[in-house]
N, C-alpha and C positions, 0 to 999 in steps of 0.2 A: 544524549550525546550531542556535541556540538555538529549542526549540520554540515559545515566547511569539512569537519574532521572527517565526518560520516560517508560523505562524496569519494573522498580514496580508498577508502574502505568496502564501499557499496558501488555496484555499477551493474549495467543489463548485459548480456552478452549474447549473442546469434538473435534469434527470430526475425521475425518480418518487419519491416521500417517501419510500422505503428506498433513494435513490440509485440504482438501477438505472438506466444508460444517461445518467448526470451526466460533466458536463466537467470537469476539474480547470482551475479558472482559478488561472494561476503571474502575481506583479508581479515578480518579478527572477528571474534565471539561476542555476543553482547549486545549483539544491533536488531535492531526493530523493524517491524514493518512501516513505521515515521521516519528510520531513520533513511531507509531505502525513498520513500515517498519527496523525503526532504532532499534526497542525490538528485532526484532528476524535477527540481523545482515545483514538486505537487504541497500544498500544505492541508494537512487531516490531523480532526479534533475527533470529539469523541462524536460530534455530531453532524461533521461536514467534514467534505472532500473535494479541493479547490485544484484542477489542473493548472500548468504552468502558462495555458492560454485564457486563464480566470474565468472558468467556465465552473461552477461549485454547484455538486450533486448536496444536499443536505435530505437530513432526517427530521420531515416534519410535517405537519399533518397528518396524511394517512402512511409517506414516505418513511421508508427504513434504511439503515447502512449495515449488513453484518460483513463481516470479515471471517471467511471460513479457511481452515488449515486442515491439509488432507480432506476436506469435504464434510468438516462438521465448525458447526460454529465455536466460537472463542469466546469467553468473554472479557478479555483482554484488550480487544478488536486492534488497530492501532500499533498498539504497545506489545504484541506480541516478538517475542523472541523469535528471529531469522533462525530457523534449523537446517542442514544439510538434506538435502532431497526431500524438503516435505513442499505441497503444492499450497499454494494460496492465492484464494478467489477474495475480491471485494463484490458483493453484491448491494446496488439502490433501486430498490423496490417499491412498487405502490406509489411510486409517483405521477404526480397529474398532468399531462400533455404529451 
C-alpha cells in the first residue's frame, strides 16, 4: 500500500506520549504492520527497523528481529495482516551493547 495512502488509514490512538500502551486505530482492511510502521515515519525490511529519528535496530550477527502477534511469532514478520484486537509485539534481541 502506498504509504501517504496508509497514513489516513492507520494512526495510534490514547497511550502514553512515547506510545506505550496505544491502539493502532486501522479505517480499512488490508493494512500491515509496514503499513502502520510507514504512518508514523518508521521504515522495516525484513531485516531492519529504522525509527523516524534514524536510529535502526537490524538483525545481524547474533541480533534477531521477530514480530509477534497475540504472543507467538509470525513468519510474515512485517507484512503481517492488521487484525481487530490482536496484540503485537516487535521484538530485537541478542544484540551487542
Amino acid at each position: 500500500m502506498n504509504a501517504q495512502l496508509a497514513v489516513r488509514h492507520v494512526h495510534l490512538e490514547e497511550g502514553a506520549e512515547d506510545a506505550t500502551g496505544a491502539t493502532i486505530h486501522i479505517h480499512e482492511e488490508g493494512l500491515t504492520l509496514q503499513d502502520f510502521f510507514a504512518s508514523i515515519g518508521w521504515e522495516v525490511g525484513s531485516g531492519a527497523i529504522t525509527t523516524d529519528e534514524g536510529e535502526t535496530h537490524a538483525a545481524e550477527g547474533n541480533a534477531t528481529i521477530t514480530v509477534r502477534v497475540d504472543g507467538e511469532p509470525v513468519a510474515a514478520g512485517f507484512a503481517v495482516p492488521l487484525e481487530p484486537f490482536a496484540s503485537y509485539v516487535v521484538e530485537h534481541e541478542g544484540a551487542d551493547g
